[in-house]
KOLLUM-14688 format. One record per residue: residue in one letter; residue number from 1; x, y, z of N, C-alpha, C in turn. Coordinates in pm, 1 decimal, always signed. Example, Ala and Ser with C-alpha at 12.3 -4.5 7.8 and 13.67 -1.06 7.14 Angstrom:
// residues 2
+-------+------+----------+----------+----------+----------+----------+----------+----------+----------+----------+
| kelum | zami |     n.c1 |     n.c2 |     n.c3 |    ca.c1 |    ca.c2 |    ca.c3 |     c.c1 |     c.c2 |     c.c3 |
+-------+------+----------+----------+----------+----------+----------+----------+----------+----------+----------+
|     a |    1 |  +1319.0 |   -569.0 |   +780.0 |  +1230.0 |   -450.0 |   +780.0 |  +1320.0 |   -330.0 |   +780.0 |
|     s |    2 |  +1285.0 |   -225.0 |   +708.0 |  +1367.0 |   -106.0 |   +714.0 |  +1290.0 |     +3.0 |   +787.0 |
+-------+------+----------+----------+----------+----------+----------+----------+----------+----------+----------+
END
This chain:
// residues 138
+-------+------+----------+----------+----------+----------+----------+----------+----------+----------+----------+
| kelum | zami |     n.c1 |     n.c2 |     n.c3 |    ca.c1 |    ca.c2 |    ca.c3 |     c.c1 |     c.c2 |     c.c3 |
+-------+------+----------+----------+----------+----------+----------+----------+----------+----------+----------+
|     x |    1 |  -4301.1 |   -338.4 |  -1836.0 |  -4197.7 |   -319.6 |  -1734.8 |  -4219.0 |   -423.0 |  -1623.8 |
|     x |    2 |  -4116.1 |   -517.9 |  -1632.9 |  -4134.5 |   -563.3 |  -1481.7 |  -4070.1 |   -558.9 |  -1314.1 |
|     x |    3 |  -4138.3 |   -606.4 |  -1242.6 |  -4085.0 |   -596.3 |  -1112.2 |  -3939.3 |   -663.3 |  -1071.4 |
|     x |    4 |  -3882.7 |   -627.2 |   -975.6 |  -3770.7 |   -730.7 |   -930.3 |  -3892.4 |   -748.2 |   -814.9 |
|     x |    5 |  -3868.3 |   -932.5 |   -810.2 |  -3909.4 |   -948.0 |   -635.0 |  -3786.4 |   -916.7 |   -549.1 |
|     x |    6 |  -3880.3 |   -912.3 |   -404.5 |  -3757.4 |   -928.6 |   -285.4 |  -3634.6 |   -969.3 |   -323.7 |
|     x |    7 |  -3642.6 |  -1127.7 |   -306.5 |  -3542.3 |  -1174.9 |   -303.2 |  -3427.7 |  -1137.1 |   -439.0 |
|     x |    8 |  -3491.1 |  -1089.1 |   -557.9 |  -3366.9 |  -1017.2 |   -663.8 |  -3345.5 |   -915.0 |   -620.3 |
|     x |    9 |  -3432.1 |   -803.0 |   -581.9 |  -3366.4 |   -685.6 |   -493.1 |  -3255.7 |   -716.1 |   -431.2 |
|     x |   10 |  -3234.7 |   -791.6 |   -314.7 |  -3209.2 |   -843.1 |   -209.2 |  -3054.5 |   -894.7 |   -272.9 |
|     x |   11 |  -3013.9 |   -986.2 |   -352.4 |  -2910.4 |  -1026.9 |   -441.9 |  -2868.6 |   -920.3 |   -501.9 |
|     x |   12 |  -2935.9 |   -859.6 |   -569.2 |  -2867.3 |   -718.6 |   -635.5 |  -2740.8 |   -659.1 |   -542.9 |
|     x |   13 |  -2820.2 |   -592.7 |   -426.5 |  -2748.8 |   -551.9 |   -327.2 |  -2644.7 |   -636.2 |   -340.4 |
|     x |   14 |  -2630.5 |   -746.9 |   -275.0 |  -2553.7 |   -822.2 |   -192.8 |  -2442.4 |   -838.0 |   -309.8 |
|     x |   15 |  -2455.3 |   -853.5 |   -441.4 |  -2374.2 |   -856.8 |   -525.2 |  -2287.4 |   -718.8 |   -521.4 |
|     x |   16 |  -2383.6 |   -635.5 |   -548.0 |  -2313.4 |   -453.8 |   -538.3 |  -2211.5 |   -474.7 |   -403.4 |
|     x |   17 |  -2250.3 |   -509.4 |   -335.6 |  -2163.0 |   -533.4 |   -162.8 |  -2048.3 |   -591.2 |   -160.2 |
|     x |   18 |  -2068.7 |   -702.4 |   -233.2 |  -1955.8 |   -809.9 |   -222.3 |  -1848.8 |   -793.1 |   -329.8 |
|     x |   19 |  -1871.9 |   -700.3 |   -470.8 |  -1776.5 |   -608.3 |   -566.8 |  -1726.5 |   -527.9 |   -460.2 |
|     x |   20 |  -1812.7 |   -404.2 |   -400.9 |  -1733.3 |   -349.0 |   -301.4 |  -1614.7 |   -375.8 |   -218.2 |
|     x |   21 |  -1673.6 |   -485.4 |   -136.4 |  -1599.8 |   -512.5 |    -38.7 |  -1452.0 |   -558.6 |   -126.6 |
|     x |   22 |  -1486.8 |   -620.2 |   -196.2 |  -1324.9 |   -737.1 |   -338.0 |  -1275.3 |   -559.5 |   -354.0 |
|     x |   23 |  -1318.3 |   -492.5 |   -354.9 |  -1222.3 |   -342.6 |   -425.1 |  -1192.3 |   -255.7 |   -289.1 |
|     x |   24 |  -1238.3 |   -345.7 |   -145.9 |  -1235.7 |   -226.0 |    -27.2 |  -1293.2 |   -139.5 |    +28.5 |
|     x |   25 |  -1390.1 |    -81.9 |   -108.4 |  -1480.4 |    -26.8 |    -37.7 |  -1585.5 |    +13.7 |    +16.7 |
|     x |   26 |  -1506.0 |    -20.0 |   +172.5 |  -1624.7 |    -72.2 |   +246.5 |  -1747.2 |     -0.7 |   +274.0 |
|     x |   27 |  -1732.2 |   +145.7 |   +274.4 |  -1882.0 |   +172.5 |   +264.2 |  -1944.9 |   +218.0 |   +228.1 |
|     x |   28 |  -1882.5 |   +172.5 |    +89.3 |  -2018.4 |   +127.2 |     +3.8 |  -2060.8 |    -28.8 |    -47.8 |
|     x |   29 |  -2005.9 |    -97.9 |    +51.2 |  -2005.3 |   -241.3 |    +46.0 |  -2104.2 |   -214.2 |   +189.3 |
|     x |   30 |  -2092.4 |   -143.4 |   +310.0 |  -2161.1 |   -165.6 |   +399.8 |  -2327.6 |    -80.6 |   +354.8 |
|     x |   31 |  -2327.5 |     +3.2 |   +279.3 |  -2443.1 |    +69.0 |   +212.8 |  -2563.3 |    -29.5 |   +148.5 |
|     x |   32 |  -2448.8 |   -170.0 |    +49.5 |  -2544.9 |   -216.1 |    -28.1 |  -2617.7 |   -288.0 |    +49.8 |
|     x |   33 |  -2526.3 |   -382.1 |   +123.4 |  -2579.7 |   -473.7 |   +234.3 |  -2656.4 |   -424.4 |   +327.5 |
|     x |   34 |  -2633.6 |   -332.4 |   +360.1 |  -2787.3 |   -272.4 |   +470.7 |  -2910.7 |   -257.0 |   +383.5 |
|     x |   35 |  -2856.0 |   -267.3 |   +222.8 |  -3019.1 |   -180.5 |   +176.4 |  -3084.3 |   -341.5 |   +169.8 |
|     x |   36 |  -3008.7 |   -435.3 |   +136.6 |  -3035.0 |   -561.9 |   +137.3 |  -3115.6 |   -639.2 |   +252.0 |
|     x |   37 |  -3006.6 |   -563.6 |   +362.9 |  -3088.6 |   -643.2 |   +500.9 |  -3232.8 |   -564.2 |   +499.0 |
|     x |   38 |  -3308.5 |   -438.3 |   +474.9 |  -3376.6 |   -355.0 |   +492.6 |  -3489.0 |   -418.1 |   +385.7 |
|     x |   39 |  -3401.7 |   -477.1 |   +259.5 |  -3550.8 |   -527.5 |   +171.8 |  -3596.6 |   -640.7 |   +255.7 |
|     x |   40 |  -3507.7 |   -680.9 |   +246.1 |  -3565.7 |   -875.9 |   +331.5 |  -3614.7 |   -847.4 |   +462.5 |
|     x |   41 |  -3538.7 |   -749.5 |   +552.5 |  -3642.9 |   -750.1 |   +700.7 |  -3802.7 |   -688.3 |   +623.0 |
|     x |   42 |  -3802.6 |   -598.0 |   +554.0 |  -3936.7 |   -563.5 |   +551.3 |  -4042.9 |   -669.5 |   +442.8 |
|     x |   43 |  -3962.9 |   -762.2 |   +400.8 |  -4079.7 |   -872.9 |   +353.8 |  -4049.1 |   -958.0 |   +442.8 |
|     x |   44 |  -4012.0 |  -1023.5 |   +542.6 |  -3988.8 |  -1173.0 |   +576.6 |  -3958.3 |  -1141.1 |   +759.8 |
|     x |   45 |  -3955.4 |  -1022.4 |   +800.8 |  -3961.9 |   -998.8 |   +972.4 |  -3850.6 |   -983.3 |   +983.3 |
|     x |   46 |  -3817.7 |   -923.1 |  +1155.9 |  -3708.6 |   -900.8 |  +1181.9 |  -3664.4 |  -1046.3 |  +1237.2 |
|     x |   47 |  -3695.0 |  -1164.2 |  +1264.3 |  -3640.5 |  -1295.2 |  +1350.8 |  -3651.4 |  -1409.5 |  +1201.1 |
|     x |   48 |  -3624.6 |  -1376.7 |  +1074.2 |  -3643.6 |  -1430.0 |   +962.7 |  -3493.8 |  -1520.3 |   +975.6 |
|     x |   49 |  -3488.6 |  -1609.9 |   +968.2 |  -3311.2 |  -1680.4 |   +937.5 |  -3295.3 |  -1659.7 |   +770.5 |
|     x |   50 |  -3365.2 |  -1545.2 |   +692.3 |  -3339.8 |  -1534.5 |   +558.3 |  -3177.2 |  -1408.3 |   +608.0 |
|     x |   51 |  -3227.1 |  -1358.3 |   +742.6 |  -3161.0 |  -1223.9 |   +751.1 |  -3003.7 |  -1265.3 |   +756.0 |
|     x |   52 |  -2986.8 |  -1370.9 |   +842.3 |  -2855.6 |  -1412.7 |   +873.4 |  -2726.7 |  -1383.6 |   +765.8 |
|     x |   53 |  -2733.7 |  -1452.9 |   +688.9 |  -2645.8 |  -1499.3 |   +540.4 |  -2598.2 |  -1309.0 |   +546.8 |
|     x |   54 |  -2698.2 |  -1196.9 |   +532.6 |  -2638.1 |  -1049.2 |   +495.0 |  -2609.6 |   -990.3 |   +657.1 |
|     x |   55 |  -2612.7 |  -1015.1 |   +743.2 |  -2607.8 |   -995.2 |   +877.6 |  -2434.9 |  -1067.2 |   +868.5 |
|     x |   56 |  -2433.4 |  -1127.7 |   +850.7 |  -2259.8 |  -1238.1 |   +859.6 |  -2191.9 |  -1100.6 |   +742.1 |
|     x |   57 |  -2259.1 |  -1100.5 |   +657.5 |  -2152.1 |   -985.7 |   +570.3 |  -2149.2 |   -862.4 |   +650.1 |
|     x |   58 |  -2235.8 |   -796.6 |   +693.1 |  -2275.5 |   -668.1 |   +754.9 |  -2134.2 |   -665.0 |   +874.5 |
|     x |   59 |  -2112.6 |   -755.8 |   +977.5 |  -2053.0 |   -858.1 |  +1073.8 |  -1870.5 |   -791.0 |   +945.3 |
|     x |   60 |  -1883.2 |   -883.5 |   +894.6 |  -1786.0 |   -884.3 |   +787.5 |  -1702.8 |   -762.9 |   +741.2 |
|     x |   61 |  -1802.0 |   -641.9 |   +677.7 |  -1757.3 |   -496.8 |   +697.1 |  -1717.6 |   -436.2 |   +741.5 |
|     x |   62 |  -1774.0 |   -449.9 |   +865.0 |  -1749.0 |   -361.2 |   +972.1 |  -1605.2 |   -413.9 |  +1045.8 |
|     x |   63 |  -1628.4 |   -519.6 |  +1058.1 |  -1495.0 |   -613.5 |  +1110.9 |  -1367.0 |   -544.7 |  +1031.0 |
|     x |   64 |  -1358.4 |   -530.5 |   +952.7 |  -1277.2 |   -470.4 |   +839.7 |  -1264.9 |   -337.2 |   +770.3 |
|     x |   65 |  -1376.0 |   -236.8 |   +863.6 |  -1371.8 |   -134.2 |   +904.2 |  -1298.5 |    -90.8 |   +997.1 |
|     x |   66 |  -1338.7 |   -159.5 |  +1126.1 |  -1255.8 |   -128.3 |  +1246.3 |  -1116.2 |   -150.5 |  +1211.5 |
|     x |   67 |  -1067.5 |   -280.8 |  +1140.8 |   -936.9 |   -289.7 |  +1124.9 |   -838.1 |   -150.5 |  +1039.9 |
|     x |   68 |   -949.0 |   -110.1 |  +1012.0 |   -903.6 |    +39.5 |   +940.5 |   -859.3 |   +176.1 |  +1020.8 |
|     x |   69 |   -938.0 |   +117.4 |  +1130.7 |   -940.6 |   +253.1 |  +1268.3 |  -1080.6 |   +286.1 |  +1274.0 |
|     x |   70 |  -1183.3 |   +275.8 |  +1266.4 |  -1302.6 |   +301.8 |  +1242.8 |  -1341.4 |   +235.2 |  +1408.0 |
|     x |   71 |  -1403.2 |   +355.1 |  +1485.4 |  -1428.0 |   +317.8 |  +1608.3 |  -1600.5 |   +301.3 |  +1587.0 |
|     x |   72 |  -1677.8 |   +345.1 |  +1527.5 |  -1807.1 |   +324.4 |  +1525.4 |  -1834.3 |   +175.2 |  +1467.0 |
|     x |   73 |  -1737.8 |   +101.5 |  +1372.3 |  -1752.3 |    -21.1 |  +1325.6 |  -1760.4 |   -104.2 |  +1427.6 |
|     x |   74 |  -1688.1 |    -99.7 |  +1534.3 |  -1715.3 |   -194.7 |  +1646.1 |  -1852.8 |   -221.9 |  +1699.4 |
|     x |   75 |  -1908.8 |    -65.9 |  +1747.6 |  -2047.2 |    -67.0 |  +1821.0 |  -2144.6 |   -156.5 |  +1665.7 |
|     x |   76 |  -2151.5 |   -104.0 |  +1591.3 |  -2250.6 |   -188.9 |  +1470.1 |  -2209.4 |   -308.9 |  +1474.1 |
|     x |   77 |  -2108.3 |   -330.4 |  +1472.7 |  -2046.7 |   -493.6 |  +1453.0 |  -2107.0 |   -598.2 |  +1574.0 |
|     x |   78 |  -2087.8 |   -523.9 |  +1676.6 |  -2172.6 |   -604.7 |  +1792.6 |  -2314.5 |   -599.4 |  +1761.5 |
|     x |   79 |  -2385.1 |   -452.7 |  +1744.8 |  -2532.5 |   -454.3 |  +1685.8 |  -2558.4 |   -607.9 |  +1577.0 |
|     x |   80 |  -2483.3 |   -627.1 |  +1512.4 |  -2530.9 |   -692.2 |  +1431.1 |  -2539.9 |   -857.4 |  +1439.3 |
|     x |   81 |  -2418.9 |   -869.1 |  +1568.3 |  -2374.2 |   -979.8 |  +1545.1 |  -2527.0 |  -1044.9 |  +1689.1 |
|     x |   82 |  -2577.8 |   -947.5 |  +1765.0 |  -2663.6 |   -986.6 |  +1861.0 |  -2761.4 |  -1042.1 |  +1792.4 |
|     x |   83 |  -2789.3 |   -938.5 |  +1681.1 |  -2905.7 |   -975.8 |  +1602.9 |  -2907.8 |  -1122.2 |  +1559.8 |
|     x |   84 |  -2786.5 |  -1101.5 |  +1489.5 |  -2793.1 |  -1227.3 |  +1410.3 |  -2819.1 |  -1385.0 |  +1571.6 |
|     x |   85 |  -2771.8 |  -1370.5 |  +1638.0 |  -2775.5 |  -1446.3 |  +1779.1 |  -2937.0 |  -1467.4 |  +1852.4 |
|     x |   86 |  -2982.3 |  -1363.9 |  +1801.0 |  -3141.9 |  -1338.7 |  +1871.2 |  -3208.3 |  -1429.6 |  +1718.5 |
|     x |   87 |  -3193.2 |  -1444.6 |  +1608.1 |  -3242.8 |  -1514.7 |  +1508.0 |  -3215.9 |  -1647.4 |  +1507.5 |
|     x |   88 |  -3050.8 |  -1656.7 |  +1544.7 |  -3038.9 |  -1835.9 |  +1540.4 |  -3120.4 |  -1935.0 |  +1669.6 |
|     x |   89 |  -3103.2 |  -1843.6 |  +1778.5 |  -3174.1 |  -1884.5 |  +1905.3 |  -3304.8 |  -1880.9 |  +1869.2 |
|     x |   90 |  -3369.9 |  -1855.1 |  +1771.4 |  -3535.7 |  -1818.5 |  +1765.0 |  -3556.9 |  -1919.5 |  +1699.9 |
|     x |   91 |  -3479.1 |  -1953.3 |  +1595.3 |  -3502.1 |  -2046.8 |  +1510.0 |  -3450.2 |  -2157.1 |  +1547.5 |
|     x |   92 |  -3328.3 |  -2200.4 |  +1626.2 |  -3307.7 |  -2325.7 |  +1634.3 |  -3278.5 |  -2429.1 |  +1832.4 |
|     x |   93 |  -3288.1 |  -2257.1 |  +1857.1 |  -3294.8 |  -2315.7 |  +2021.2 |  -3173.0 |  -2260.6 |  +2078.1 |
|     x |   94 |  -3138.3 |  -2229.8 |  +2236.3 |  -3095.1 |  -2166.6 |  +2302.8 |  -2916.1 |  -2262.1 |  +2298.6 |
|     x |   95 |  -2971.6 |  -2339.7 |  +2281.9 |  -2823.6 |  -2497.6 |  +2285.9 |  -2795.7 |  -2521.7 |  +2155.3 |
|     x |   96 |  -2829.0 |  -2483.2 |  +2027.7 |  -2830.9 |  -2556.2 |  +1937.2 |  -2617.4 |  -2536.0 |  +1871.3 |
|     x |   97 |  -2614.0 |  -2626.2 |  +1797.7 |  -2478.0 |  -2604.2 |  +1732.8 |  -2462.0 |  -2504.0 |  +1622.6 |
|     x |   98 |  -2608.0 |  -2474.4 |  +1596.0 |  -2560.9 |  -2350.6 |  +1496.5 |  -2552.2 |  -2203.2 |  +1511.3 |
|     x |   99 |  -2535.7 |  -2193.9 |  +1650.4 |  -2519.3 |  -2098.7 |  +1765.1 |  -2377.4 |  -2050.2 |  +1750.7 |
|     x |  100 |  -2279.1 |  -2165.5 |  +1755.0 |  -2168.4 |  -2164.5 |  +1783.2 |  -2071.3 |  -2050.4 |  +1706.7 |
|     x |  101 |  -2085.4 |  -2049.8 |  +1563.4 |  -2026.4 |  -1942.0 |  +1477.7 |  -2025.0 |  -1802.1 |  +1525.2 |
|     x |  102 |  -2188.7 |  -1816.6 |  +1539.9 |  -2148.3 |  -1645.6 |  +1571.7 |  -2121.2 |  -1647.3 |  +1761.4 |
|     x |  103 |  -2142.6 |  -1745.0 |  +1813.2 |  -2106.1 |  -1726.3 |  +1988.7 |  -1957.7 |  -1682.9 |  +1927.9 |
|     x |  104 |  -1891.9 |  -1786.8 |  +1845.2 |  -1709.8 |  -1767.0 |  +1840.9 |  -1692.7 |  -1599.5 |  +1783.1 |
|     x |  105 |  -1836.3 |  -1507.3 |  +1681.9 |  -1759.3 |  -1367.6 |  +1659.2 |  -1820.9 |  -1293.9 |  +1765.7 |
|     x |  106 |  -1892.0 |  -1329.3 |  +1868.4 |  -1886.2 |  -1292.3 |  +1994.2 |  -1761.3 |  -1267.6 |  +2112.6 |
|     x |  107 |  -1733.7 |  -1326.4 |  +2136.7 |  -1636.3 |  -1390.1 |  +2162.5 |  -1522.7 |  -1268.0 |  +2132.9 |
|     x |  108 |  -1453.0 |  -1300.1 |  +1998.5 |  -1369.8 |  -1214.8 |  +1905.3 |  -1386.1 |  -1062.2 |  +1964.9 |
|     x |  109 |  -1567.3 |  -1013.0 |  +1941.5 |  -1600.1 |   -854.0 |  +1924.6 |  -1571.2 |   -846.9 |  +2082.8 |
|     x |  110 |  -1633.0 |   -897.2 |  +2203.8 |  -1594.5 |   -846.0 |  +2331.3 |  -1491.7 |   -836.6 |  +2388.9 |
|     x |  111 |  -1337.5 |   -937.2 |  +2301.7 |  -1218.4 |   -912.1 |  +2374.1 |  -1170.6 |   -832.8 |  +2268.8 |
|     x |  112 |  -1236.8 |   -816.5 |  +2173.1 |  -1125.5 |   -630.0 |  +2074.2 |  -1208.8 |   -567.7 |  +2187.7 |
|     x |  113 |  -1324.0 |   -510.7 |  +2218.9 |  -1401.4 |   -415.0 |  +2282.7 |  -1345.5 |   -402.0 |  +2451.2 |
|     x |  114 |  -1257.3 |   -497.9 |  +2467.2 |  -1213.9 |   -455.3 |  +2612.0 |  -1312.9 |   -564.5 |  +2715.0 |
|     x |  115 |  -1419.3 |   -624.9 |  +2691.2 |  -1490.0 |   -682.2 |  +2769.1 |  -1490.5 |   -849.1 |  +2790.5 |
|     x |  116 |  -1402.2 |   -871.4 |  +2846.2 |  -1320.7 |   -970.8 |  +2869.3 |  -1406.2 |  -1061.2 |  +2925.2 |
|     x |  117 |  -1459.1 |  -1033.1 |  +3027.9 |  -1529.6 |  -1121.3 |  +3132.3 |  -1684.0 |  -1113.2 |  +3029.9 |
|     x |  118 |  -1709.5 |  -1072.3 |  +2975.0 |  -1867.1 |  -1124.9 |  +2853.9 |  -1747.8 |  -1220.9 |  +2723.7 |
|     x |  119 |  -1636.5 |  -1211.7 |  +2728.8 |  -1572.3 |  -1336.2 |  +2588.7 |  -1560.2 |  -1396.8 |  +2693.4 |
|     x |  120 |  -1535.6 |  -1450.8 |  +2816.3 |  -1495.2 |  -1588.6 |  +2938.2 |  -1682.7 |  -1651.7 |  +2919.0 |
|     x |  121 |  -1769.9 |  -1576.6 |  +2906.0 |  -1879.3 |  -1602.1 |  +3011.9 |  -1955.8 |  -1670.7 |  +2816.4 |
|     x |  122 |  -1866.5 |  -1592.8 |  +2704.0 |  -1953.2 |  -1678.0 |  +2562.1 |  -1876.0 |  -1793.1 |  +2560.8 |
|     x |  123 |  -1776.0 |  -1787.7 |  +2584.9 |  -1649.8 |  -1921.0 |  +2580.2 |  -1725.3 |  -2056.2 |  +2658.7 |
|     x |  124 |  -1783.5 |  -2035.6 |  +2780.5 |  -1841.8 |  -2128.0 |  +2884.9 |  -1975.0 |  -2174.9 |  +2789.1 |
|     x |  125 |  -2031.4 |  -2062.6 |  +2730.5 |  -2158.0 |  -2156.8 |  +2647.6 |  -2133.1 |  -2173.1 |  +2556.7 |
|     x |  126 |  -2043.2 |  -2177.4 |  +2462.4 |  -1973.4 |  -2274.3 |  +2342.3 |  -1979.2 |  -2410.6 |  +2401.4 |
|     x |  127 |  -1856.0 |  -2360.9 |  +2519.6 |  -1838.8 |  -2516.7 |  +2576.1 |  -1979.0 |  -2614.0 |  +2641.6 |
|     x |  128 |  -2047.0 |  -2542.6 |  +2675.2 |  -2189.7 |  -2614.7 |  +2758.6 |  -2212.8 |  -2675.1 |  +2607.1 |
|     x |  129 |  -2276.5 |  -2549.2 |  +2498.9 |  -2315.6 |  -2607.1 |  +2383.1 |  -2248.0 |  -2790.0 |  +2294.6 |
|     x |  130 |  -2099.4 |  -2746.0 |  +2312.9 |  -2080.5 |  -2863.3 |  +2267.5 |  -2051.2 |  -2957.0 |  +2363.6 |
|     x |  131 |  -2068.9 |  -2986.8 |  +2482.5 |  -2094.4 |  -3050.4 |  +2601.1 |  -2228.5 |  -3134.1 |  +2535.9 |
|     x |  132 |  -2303.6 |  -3069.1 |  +2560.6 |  -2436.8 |  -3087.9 |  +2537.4 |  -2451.8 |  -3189.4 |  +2371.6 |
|     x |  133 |  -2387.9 |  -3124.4 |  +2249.2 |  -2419.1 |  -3182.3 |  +2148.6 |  -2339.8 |  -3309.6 |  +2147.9 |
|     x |  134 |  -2245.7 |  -3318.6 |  +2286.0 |  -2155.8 |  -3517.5 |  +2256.9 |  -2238.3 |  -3571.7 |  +2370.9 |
|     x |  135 |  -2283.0 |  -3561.3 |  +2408.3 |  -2425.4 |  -3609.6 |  +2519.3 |  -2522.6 |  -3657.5 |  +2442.7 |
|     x |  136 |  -2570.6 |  -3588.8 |  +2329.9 |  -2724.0 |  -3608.7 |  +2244.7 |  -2621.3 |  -3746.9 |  +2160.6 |
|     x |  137 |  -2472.8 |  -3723.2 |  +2128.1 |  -2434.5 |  -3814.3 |  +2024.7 |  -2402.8 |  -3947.0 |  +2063.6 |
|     x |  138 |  -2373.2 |  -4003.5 |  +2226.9 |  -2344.1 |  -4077.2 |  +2288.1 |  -2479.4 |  -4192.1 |  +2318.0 |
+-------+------+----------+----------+----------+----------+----------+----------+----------+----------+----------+
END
């Protein structure tokens, strides 16, 4: 008998998730993908940039939960999307351009959520960000 490693665990899921999600449903598309994020955080840490890639789907679900009426999808959707923000900043720096994606579903989650003045205040560090990256290119 053999083992699956992590990372086939980890795909399993994400496959089970991503059938889900193609048929709608979402949660059990949001089920597989958490069990996914849960194998990989517990081999590889919680600040791993392995986490990102199922964190963007997780992001993804829920996004498409809420569009359903689902008021708890919002609060996770932000949970997730910080996370994923606290990993790219760990890994690539507070300015970096690969910030920008999820600053923009930042952005998105605080003006559905009503919080207008936190999407003005991510909008300003997009813009610093790419301020900054035609400065390094000049």
């Amino acid at each position: 008998m053999t083992t699956q490693s992590t990372e086939e665990k980890a795909k399993t899921s994400i496959a089970s998730g991503d059938e889900a999600f193609a048929a709608g449903k979402f949660d059990n598309a949001k089920s597989a993908y958490e069990q996914a994020y849960q194998t990989l955080y517990g081999a590889y840490g919680y600040n791993n940039p392995i986490l990102v890639p199922v964190l963007r789907k997780l992001v993804a679900v829920h996004y498409s939960k809420n569009a359903q009426g689902s008021s708890s999808a919002m609060k996770e959707m932000g949970k997730y999307l910080k996370i994923e923000l606290a990993i790219l900043q760990h890994a690539h720096g507070v300015r970096a351009a690969e910030l920008i994606p999820t600053l923009e579903q930042l952005v998105i989650f605080y003006d559905f959520d009503g919080a207008h003045m936190l999407a003005v205040e991510v909008l300003q560090r997009i813009d610093d960000i790419k301020a900054n990256l035609e400065v390094r290119q000049d």
